[in-house]
C-alpha positions as CSV (number, residue, x, y, z in Angstrom):
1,X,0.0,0.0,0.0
2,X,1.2,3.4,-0.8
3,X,1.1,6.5,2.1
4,X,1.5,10.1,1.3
5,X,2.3,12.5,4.2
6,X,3.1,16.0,4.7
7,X,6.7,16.4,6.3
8,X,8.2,19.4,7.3
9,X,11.9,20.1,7.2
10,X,13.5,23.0,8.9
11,X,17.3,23.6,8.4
12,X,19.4,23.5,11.3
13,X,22.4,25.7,12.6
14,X,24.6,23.1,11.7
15,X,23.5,22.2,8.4
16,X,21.4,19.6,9.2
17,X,17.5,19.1,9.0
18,X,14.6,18.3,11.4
19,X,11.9,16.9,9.7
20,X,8.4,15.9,11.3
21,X,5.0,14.9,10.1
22,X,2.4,17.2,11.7
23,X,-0.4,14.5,10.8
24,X,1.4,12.0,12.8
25,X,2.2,13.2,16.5
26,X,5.7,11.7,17.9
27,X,6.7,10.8,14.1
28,X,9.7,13.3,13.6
29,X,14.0,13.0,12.8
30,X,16.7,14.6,11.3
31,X,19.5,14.4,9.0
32,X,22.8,15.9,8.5
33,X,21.9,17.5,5.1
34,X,18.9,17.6,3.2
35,X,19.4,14.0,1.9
36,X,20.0,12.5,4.7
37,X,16.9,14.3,6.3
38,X,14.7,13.4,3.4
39,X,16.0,9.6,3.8
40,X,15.3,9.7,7.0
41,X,11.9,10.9,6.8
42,X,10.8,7.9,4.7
43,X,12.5,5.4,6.5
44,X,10.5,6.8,9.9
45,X,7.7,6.9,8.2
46,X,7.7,3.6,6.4
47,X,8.3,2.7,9.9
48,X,5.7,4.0,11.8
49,X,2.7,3.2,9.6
50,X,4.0,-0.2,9.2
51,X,3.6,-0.7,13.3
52,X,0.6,0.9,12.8
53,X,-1.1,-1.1,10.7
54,X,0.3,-4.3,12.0
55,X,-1.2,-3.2,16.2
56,X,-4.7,-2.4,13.9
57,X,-4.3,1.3,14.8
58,X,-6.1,3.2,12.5
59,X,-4.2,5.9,10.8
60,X,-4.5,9.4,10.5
61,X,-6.1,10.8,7.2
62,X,-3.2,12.9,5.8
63,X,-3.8,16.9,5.3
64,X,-2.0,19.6,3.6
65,X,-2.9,22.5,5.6
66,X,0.2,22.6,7.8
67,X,2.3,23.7,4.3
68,X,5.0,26.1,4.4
69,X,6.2,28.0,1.6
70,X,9.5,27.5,1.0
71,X,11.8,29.5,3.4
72,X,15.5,29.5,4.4
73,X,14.6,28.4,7.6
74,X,12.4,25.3,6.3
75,X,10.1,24.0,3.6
76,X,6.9,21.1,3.7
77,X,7.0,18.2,0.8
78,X,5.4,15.3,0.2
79,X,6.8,12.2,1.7
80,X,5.4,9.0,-0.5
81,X,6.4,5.0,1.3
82,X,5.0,2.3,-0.1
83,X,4.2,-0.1,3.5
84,X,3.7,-3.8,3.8
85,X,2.1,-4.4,7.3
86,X,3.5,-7.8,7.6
87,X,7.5,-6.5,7.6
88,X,6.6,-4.9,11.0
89,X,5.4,-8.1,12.8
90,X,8.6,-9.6,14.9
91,X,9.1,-13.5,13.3
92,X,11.3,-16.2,14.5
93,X,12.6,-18.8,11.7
94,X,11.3,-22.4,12.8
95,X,14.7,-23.3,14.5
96,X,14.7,-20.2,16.5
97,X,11.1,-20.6,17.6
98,X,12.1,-24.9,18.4
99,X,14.7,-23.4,20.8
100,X,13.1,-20.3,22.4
101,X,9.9,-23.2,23.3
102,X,12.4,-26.4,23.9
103,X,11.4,-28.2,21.4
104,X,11.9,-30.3,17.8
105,X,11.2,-28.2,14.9
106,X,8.9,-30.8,13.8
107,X,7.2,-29.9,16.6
108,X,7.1,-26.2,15.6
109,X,5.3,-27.6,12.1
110,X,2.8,-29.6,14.0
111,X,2.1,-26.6,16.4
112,X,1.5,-24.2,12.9
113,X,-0.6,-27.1,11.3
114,X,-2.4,-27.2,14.4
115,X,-2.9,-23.7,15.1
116,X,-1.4,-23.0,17.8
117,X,1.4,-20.9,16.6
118,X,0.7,-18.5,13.8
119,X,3.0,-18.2,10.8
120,X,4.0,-16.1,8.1
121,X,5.0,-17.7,4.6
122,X,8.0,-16.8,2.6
123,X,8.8,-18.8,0.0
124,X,9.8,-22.3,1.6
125,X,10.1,-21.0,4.9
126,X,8.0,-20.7,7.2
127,X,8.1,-17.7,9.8
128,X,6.9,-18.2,13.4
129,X,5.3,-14.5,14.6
130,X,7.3,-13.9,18.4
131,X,3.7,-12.8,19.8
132,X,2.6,-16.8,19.2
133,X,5.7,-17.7,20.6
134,X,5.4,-15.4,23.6
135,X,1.7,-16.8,24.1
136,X,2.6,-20.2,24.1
137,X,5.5,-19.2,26.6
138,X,3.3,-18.0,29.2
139,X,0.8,-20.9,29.0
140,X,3.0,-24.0,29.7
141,X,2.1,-27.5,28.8
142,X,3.1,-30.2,31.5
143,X,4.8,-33.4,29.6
144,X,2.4,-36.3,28.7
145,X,-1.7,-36.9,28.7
146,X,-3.7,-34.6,30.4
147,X,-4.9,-36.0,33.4
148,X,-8.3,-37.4,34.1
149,X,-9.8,-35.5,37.4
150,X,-11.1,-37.5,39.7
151,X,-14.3,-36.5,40.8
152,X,-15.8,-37.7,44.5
153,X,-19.6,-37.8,44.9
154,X,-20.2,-38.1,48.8
């Protein structure tokens, strides 16, 4: 998906640049010239709407009101970053997932065939997302069958 956002880039006393996107509070860097800046900017904003869109946060429609005319202290330009959502959700490869859980990595296919980890696909491999590895952490299985409670009728 492609994004389009306002940034704002005010030259700096040493050279460099701040830049900041006024439709997205908190989303702001800076650069050591104007390219750097201008690199920066995308990257931080290719960033930001990618975690964004991963959590489900919805995102803020962009505006052009905040635009400055060009100026020697600063100037507004479009910032364009094409986002896939998925890049921002933390993976584990199969073998990393088998060690942070203790377990065969035949185990880790079984537990994605299964359900109860969630995977991402690319190409052959399969990608284990942390948070279904973190879940599965903090709800520990005791070894063997489940056993059978014992209820006493008096």
């Amino acid at each position: 998906m492609r994004f389009t956002y306002e940034g704002v880039f005010v030259s700096r006393d040493d050279g460099g640049f701040d830049a900041e996107f006024p439709d997205i509070p908190g989303c702001s860097t800076f650069g050591d010239d104007l390219d750097d800046a201008i690199e920066s900017a995308a990257d931080i904003l290719e960033s930001f709407l990618a975690l964004a869109l991963s959590e489900g946060v919805e995102l803020p429609r962009p505006t052009l009101h905040h635009r400055l005319p060009p100026t020697a202290e600063g100037f507004s330009v479009l910032v364009s970053v094409e986002v896939d959502p998925d890049s921002a959700v933390p993976v584990r490869t199969t073998a990393e997932a088998a060690e942070m859980l203790g377990v065969s990595t035949g185990r880790i296919r079984q537990m994605i065939r299964t359900g109860i980890l969630e995977r991402r696909k690319e190409g052959r491999d399969n990608l284990i997302t942390l948070a279904s590895i973190e879940e599965r952490l903090d709800s520990p299985r005791s070894a063997g069958r489940p056993r059978k409670e014992m209820g006493v009728d008096l």
